[in-house]
PyMOL Python script that loads the backbone (N, CA, C, O; Angstrom):
from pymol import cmd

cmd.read_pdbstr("""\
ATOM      1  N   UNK A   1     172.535 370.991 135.759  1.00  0.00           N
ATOM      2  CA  UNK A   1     171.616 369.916 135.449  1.00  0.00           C
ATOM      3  C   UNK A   1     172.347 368.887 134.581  1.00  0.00           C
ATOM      4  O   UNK A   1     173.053 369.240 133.637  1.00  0.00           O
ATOM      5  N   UNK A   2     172.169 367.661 134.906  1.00  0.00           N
ATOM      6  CA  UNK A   2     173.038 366.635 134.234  1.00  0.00           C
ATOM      7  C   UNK A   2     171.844 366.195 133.124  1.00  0.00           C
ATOM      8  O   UNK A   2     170.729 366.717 133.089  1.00  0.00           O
ATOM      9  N   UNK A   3     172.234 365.307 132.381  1.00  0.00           N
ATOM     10  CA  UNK A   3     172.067 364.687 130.905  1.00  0.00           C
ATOM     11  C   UNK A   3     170.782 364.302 131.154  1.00  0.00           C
ATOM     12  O   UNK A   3     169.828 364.840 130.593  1.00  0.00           O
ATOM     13  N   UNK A   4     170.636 363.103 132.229  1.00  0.00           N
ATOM     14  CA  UNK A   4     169.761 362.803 132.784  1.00  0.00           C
ATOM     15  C   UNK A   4     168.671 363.315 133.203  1.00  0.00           C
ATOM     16  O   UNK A   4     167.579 362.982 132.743  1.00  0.00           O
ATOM     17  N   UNK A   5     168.810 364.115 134.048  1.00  0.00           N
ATOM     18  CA  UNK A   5     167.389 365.123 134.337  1.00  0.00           C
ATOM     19  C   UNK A   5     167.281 366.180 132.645  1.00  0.00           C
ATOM     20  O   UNK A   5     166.323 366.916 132.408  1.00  0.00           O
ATOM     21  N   UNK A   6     168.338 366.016 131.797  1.00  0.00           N
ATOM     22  CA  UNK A   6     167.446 367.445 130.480  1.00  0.00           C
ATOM     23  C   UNK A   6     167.002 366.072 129.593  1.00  0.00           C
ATOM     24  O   UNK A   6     166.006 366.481 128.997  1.00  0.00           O
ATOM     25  N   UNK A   7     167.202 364.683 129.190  1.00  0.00           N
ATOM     26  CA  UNK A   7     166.768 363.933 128.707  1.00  0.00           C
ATOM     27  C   UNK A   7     165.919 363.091 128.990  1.00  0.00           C
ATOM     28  O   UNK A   7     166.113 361.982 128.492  1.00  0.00           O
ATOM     29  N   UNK A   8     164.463 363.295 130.025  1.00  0.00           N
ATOM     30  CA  UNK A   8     164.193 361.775 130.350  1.00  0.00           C
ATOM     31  C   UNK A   8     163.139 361.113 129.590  1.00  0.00           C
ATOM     32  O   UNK A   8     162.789 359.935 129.659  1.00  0.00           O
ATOM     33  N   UNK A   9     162.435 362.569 128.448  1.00  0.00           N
ATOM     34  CA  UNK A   9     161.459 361.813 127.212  1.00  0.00           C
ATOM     35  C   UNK A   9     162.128 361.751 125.972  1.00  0.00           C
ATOM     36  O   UNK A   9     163.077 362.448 125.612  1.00  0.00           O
ATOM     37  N   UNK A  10     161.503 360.783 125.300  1.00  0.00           N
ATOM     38  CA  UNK A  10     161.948 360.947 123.541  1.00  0.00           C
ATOM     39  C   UNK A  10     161.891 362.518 123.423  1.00  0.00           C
ATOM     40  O   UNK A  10     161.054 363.324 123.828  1.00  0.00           O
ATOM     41  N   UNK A  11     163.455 362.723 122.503  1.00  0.00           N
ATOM     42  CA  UNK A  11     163.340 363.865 122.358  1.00  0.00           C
ATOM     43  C   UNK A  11     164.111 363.879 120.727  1.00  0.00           C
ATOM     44  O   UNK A  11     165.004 363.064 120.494  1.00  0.00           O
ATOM     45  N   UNK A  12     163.790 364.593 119.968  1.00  0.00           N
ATOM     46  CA  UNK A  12     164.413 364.728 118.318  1.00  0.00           C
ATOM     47  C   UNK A  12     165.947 364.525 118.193  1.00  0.00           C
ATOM     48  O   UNK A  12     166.487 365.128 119.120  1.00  0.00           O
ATOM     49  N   UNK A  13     166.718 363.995 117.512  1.00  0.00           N
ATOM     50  CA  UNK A  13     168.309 363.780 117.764  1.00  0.00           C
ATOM     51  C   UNK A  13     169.137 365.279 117.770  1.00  0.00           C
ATOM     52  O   UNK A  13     170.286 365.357 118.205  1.00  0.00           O
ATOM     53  N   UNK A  14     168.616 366.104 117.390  1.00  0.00           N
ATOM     54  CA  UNK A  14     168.691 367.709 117.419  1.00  0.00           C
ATOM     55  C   UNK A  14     168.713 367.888 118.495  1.00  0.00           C
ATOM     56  O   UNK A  14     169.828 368.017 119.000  1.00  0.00           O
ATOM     57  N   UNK A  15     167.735 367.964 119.206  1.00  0.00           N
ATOM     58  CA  UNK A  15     167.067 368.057 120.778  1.00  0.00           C
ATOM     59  C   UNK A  15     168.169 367.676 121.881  1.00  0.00           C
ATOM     60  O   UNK A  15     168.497 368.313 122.881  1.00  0.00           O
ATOM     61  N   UNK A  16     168.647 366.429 121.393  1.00  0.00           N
ATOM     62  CA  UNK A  16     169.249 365.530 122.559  1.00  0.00           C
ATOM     63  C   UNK A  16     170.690 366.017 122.592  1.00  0.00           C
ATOM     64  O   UNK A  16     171.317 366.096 123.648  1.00  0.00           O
ATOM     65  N   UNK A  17     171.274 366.392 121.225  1.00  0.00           N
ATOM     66  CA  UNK A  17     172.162 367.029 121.321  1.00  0.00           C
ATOM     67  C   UNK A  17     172.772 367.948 121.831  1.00  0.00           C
ATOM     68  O   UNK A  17     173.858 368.203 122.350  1.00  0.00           O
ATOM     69  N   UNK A  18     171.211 368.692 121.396  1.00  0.00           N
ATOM     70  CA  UNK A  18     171.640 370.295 122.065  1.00  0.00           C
ATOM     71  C   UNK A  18     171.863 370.063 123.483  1.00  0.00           C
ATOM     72  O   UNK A  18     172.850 370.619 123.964  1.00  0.00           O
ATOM     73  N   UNK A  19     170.827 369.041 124.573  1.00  0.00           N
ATOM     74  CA  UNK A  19     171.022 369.024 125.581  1.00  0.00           C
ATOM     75  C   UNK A  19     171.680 368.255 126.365  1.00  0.00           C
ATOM     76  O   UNK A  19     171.449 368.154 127.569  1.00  0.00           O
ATOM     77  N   UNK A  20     172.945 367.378 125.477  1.00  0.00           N
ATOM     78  CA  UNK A  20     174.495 366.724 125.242  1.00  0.00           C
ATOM     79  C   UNK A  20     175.247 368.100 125.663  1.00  0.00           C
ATOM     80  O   UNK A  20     175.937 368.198 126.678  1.00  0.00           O
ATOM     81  N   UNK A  21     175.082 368.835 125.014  1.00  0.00           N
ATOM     82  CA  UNK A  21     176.091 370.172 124.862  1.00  0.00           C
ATOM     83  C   UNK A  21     176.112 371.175 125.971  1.00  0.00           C
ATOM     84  O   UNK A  21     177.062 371.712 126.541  1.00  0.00           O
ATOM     85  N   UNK A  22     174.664 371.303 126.150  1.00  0.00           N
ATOM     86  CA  UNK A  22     174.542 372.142 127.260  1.00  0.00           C
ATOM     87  C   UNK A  22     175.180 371.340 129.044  1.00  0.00           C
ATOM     88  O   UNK A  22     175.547 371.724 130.154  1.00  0.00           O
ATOM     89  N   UNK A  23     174.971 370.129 128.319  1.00  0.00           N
ATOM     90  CA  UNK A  23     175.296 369.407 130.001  1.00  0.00           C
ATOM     91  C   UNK A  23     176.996 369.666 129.964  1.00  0.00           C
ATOM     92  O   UNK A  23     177.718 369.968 130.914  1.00  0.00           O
ATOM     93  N   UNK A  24     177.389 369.435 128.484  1.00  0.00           N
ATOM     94  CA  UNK A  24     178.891 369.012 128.432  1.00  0.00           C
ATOM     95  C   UNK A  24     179.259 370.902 128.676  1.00  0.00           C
ATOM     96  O   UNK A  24     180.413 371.259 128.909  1.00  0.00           O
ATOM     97  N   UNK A  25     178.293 371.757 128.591  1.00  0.00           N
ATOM     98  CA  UNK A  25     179.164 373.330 129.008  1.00  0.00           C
ATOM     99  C   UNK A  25     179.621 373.830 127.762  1.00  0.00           C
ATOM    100  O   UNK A  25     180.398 374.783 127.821  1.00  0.00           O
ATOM    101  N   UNK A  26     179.192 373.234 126.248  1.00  0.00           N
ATOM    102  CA  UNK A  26     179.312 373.939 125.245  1.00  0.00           C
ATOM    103  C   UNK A  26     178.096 375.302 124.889  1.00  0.00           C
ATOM    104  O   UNK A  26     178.476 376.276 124.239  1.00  0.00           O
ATOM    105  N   UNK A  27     177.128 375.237 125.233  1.00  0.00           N
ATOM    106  CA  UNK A  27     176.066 376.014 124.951  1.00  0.00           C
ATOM    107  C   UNK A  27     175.852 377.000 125.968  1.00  0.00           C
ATOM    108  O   UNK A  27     176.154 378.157 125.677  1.00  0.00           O
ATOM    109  N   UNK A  28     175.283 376.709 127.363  1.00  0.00           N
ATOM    110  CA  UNK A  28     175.438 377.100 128.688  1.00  0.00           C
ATOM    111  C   UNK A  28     174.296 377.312 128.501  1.00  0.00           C
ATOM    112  O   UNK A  28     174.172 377.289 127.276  1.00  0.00           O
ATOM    113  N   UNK A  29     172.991 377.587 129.116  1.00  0.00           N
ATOM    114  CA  UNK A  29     171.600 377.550 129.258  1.00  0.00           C
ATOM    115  C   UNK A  29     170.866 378.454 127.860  1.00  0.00           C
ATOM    116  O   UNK A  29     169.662 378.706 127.819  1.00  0.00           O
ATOM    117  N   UNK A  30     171.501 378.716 127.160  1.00  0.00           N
ATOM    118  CA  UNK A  30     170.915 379.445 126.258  1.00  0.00           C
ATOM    119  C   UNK A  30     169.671 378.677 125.132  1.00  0.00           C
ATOM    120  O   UNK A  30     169.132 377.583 125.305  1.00  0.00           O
ATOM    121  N   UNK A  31     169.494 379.449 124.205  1.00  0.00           N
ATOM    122  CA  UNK A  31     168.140 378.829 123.494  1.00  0.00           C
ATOM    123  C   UNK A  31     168.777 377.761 122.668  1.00  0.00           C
ATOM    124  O   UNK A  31     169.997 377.593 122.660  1.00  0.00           O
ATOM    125  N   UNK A  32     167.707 376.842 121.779  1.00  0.00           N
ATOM    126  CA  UNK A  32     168.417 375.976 120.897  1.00  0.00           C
ATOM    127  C   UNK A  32     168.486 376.515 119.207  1.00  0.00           C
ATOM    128  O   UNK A  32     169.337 376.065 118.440  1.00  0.00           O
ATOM    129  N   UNK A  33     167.201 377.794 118.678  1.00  0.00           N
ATOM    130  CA  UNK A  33     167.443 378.299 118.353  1.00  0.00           C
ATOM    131  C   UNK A  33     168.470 379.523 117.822  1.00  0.00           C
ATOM    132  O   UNK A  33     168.247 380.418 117.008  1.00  0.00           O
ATOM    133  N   UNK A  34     169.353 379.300 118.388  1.00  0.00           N
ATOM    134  CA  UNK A  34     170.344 380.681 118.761  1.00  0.00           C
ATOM    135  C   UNK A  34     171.607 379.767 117.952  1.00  0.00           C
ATOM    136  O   UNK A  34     172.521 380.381 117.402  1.00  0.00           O
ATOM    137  N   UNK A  35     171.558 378.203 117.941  1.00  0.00           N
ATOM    138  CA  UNK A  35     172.448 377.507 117.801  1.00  0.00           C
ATOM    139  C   UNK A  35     172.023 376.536 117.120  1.00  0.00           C
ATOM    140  O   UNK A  35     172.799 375.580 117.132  1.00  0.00           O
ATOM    141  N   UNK A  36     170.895 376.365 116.399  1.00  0.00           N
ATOM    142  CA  UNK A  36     170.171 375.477 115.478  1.00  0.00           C
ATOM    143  C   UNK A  36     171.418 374.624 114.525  1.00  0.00           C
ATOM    144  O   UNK A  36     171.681 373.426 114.415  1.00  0.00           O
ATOM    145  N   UNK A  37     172.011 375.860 113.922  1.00  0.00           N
ATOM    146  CA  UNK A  37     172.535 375.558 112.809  1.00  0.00           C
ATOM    147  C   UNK A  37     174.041 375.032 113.021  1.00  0.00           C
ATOM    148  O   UNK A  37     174.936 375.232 112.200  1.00  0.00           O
ATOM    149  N   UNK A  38     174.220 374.258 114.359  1.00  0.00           N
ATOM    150  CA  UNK A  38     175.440 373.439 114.528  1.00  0.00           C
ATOM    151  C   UNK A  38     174.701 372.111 114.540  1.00  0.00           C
ATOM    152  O   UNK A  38     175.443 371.129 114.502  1.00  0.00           O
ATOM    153  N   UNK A  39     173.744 371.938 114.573  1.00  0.00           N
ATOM    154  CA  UNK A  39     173.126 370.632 113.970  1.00  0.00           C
ATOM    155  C   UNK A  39     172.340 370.469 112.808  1.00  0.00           C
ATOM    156  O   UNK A  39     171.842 369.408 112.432  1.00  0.00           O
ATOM    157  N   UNK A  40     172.263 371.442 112.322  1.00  0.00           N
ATOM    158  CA  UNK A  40     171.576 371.314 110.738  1.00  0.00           C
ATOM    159  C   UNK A  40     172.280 371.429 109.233  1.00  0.00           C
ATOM    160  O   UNK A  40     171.818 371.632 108.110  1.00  0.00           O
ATOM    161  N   UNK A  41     173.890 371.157 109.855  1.00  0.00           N
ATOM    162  CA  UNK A  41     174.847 371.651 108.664  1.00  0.00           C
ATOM    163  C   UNK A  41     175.400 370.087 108.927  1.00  0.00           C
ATOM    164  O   UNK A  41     174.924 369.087 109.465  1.00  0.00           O
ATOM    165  N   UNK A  42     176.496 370.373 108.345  1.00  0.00           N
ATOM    166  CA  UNK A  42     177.662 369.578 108.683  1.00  0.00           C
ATOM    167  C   UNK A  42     178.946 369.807 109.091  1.00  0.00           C
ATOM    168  O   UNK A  42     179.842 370.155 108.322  1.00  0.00           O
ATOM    169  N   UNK A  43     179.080 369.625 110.292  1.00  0.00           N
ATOM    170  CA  UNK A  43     180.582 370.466 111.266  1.00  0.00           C
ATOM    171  C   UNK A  43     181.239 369.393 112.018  1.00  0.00           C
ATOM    172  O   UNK A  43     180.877 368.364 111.448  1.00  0.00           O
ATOM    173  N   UNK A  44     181.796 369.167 112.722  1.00  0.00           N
ATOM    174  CA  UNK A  44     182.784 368.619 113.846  1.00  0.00           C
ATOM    175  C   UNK A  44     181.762 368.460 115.042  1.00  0.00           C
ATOM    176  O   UNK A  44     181.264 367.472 115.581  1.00  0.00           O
ATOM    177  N   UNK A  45     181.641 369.860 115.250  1.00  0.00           N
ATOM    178  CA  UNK A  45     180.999 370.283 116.817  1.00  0.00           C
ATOM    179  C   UNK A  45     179.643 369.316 116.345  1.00  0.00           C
ATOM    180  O   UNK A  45     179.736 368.221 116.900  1.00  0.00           O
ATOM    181  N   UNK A  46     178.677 369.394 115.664  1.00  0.00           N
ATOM    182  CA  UNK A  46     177.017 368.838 115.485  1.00  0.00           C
ATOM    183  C   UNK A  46     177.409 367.501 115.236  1.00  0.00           C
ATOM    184  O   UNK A  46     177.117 366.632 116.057  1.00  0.00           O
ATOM    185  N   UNK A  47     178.028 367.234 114.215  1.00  0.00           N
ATOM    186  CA  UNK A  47     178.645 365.383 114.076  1.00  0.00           C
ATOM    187  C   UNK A  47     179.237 364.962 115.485  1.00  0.00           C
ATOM    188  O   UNK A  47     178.955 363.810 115.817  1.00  0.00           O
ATOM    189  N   UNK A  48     179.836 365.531 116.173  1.00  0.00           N
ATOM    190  CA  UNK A  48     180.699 364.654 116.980  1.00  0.00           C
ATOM    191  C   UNK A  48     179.662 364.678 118.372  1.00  0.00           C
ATOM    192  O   UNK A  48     180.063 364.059 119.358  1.00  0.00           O
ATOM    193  N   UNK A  49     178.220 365.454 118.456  1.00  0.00           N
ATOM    194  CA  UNK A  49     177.528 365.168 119.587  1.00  0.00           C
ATOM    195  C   UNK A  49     176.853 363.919 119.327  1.00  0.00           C
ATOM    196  O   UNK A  49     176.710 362.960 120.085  1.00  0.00           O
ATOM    197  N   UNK A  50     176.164 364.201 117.243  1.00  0.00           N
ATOM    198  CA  UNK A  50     175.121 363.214 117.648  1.00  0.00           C
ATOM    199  C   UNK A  50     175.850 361.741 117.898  1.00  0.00           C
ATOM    200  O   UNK A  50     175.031 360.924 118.319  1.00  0.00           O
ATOM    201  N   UNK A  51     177.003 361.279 117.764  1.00  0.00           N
ATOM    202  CA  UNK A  51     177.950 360.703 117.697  1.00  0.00           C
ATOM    203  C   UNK A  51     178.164 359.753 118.930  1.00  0.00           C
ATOM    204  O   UNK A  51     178.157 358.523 118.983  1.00  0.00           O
ATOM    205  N   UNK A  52     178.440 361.109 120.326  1.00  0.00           N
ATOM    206  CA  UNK A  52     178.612 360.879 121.042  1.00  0.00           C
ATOM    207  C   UNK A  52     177.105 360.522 122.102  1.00  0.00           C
ATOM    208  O   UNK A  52     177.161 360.206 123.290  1.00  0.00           O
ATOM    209  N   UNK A  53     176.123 360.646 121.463  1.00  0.00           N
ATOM    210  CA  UNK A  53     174.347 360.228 121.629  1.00  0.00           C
ATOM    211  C   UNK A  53     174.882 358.681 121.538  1.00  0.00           C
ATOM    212  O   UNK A  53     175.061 357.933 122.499  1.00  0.00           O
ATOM    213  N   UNK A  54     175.100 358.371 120.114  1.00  0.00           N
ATOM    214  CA  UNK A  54     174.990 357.039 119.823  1.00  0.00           C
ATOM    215  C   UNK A  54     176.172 356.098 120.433  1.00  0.00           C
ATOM    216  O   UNK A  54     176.376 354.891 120.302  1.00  0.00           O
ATOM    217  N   UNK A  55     176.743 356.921 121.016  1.00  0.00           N
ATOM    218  CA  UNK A  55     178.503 355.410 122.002  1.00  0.00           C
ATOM    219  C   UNK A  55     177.410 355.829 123.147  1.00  0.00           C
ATOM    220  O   UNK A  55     176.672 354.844 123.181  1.00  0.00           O
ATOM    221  N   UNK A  56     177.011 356.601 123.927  1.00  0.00           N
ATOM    222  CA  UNK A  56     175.271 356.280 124.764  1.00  0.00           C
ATOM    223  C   UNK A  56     174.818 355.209 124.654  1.00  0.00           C
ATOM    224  O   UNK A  56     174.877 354.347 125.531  1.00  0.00           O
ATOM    225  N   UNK A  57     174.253 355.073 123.482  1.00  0.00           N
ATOM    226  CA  UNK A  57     173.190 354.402 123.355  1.00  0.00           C
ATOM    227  C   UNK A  57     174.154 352.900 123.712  1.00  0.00           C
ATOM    228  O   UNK A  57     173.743 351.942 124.367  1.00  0.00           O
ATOM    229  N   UNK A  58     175.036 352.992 123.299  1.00  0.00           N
ATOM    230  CA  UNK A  58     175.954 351.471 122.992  1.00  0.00           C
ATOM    231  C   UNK A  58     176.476 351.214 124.557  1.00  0.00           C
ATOM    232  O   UNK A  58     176.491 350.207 125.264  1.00  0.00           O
ATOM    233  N   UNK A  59     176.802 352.285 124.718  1.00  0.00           N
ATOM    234  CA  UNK A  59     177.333 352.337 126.532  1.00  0.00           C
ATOM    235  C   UNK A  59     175.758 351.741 127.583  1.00  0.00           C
ATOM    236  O   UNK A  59     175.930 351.244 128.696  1.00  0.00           O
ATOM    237  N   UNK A  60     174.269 351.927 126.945  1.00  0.00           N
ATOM    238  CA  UNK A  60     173.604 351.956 127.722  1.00  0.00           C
ATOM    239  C   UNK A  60     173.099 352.459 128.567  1.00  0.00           C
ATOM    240  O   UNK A  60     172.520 351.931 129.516  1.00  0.00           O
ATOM    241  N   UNK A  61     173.313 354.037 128.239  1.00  0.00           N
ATOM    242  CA  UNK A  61     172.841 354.656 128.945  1.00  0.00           C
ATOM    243  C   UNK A  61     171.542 355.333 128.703  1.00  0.00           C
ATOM    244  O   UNK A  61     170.641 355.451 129.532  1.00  0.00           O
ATOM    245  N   UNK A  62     171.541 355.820 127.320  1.00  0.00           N
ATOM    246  CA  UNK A  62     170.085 355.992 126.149  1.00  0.00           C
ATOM    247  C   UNK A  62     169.711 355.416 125.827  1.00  0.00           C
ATOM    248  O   UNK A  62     170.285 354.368 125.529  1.00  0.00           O
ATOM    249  N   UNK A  63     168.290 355.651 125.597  1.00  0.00           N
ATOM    250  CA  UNK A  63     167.219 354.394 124.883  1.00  0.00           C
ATOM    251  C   UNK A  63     167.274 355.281 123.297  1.00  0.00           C
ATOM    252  O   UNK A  63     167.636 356.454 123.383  1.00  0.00           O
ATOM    253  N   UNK A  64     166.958 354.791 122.006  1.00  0.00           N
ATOM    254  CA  UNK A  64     167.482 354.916 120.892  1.00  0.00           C
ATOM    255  C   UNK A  64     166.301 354.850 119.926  1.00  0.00           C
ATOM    256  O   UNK A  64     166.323 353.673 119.566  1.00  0.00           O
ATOM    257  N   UNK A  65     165.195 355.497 119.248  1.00  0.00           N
ATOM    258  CA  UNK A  65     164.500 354.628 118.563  1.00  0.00           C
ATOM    259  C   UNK A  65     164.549 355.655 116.856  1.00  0.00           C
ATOM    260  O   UNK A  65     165.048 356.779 116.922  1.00  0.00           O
ATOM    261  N   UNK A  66     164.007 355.148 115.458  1.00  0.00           N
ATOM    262  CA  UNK A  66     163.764 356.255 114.740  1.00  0.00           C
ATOM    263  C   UNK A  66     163.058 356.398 113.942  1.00  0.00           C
ATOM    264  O   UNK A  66     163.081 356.848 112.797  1.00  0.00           O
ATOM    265  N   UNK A  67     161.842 355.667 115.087  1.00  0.00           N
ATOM    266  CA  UNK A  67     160.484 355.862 114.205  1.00  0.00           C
ATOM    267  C   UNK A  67     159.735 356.920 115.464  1.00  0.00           C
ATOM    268  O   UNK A  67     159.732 356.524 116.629  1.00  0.00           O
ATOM    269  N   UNK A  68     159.100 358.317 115.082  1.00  0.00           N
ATOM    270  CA  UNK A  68     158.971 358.996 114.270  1.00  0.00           C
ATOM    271  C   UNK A  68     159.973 359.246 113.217  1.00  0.00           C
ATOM    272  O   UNK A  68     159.817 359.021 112.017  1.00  0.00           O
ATOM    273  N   UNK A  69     161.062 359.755 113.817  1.00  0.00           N
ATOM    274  CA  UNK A  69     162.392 360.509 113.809  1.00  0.00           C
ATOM    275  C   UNK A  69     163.325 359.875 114.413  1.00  0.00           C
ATOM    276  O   UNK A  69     162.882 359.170 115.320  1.00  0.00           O
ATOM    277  N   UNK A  70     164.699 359.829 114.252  1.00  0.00           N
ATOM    278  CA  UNK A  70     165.558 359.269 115.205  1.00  0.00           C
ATOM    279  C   UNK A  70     165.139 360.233 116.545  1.00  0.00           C
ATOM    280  O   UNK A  70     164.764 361.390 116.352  1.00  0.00           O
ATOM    281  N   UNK A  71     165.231 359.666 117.918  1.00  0.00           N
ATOM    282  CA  UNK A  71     165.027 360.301 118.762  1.00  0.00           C
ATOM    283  C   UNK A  71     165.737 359.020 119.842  1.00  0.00           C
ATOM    284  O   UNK A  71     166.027 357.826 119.770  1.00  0.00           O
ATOM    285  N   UNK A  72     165.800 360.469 121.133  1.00  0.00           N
ATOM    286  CA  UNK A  72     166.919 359.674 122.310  1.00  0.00           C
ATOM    287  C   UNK A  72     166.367 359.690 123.622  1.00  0.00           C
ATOM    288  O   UNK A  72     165.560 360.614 123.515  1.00  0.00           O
ATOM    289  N   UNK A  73     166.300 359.384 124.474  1.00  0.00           N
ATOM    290  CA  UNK A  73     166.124 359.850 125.866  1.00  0.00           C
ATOM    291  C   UNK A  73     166.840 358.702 126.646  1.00  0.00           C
ATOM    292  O   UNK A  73     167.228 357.674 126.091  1.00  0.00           O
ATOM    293  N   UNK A  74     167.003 358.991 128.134  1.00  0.00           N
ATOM    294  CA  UNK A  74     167.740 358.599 129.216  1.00  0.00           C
ATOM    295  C   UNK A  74     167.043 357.396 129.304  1.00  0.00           C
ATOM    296  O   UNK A  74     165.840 357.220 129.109  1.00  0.00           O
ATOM    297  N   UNK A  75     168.062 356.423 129.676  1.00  0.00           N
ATOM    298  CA  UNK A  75     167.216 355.010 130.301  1.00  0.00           C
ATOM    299  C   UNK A  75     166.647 354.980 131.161  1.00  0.00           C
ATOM    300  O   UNK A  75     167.194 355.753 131.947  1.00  0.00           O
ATOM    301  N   UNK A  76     165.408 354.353 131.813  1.00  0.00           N
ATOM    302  CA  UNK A  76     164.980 354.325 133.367  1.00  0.00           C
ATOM    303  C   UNK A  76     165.790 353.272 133.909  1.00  0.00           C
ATOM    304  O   UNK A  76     165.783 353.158 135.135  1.00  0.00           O
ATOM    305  N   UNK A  77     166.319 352.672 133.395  1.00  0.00           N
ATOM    306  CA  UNK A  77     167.588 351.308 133.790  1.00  0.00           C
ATOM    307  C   UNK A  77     169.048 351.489 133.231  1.00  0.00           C
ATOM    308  O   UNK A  77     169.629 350.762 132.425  1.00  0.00           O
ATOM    309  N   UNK A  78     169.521 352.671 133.872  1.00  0.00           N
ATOM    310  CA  UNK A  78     170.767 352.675 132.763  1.00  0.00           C
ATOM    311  C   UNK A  78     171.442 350.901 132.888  1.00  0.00           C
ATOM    312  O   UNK A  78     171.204 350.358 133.967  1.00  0.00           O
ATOM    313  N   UNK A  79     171.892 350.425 132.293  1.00  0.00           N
ATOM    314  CA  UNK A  79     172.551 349.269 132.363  1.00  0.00           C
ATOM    315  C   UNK A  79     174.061 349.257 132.577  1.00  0.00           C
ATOM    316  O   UNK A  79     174.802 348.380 132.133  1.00  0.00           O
ATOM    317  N   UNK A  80     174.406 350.186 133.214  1.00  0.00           N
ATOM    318  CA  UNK A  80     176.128 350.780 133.789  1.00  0.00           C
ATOM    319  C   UNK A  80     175.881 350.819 135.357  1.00  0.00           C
ATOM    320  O   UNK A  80     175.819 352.021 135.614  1.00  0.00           O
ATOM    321  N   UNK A  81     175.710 350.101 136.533  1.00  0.00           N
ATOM    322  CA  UNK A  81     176.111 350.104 137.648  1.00  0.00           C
ATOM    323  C   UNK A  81     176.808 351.136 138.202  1.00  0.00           C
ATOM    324  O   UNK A  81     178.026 351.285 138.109  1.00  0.00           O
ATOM    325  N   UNK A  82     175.744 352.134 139.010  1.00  0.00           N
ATOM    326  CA  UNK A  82     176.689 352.935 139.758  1.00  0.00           C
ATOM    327  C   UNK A  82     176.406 352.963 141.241  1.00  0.00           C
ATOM    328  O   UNK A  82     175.255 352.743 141.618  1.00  0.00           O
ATOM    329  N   UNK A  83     177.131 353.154 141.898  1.00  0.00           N
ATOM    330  CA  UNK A  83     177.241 353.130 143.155  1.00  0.00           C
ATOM    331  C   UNK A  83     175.974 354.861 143.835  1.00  0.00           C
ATOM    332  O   UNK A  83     175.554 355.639 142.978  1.00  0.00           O
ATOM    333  N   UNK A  84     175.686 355.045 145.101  1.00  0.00           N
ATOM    334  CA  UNK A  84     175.412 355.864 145.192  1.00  0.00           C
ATOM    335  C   UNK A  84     175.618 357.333 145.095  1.00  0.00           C
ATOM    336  O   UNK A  84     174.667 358.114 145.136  1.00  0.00           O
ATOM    337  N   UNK A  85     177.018 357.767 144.950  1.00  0.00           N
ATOM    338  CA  UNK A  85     177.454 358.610 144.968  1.00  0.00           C
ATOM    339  C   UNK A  85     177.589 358.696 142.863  1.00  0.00           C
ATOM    340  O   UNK A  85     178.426 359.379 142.273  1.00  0.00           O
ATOM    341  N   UNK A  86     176.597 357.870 142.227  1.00  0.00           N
ATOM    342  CA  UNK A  86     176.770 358.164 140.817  1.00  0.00           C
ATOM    343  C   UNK A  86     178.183 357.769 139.961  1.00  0.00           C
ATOM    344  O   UNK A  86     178.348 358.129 138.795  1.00  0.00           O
ATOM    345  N   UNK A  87     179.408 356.784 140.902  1.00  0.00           N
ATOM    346  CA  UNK A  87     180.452 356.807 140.559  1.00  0.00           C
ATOM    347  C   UNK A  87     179.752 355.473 139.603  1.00  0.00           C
ATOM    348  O   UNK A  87     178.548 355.290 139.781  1.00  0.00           O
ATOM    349  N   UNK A  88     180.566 354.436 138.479  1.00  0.00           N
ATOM    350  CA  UNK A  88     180.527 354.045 137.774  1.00  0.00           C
ATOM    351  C   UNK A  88     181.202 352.895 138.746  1.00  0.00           C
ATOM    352  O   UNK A  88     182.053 353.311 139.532  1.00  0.00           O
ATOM    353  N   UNK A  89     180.850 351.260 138.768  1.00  0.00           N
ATOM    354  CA  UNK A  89     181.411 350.204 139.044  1.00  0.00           C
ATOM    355  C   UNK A  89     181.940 349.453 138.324  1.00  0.00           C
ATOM    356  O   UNK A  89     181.508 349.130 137.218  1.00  0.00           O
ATOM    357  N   UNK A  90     183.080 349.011 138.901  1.00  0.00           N
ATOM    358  CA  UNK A  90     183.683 348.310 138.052  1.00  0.00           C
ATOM    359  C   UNK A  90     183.845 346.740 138.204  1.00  0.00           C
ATOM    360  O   UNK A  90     184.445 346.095 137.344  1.00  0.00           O
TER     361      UNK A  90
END
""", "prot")
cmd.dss("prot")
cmd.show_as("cartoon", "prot")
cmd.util.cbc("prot")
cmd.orient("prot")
């Protein structure tokens, strides 16, 4: 399952991460509980997802807001042109 189909509502910046990680094959379908605490500390691995949320958001591919909470979900318009086969245009 890609980014896209585990992100398509506002979801907590925790949330979006975890399911950053699981797409990227760091987690693998497991709970988010089990792994809470790589986003509730301060590490490499939890900094460098929510991180990589926010060059998203800048790339245009996430919508961004943080009122409740910071929270993320998938664009319905990503603003990156891709061809059908999902490749990226240049």
């Amino acid at each position: 399952m890609n980014l896209a189909e585990r992100l398509p509502d506002w979801t907590d910046w925790d949330g979006a991460a975890f399911k950053l990680g699981q797409a990227l094959g760091c987690f693998g379908e497991g709970d988010f509980a089990a792994v809470k605490s790589v986003f509730w500390t301060d590490n490499r691995l939890g900094n460098g997802l929510h991180q990589a949320l926010i060059a998203l958001v800048e790339a245009g591919l996430l919508d961004r807001r943080e009122e409740p909470d910071e929270q993320f979900r998938w664009r319905a318009d990503p603003l990156v042109a891709t061809d059908a086969s999902g490749t990226v245009d240049s």
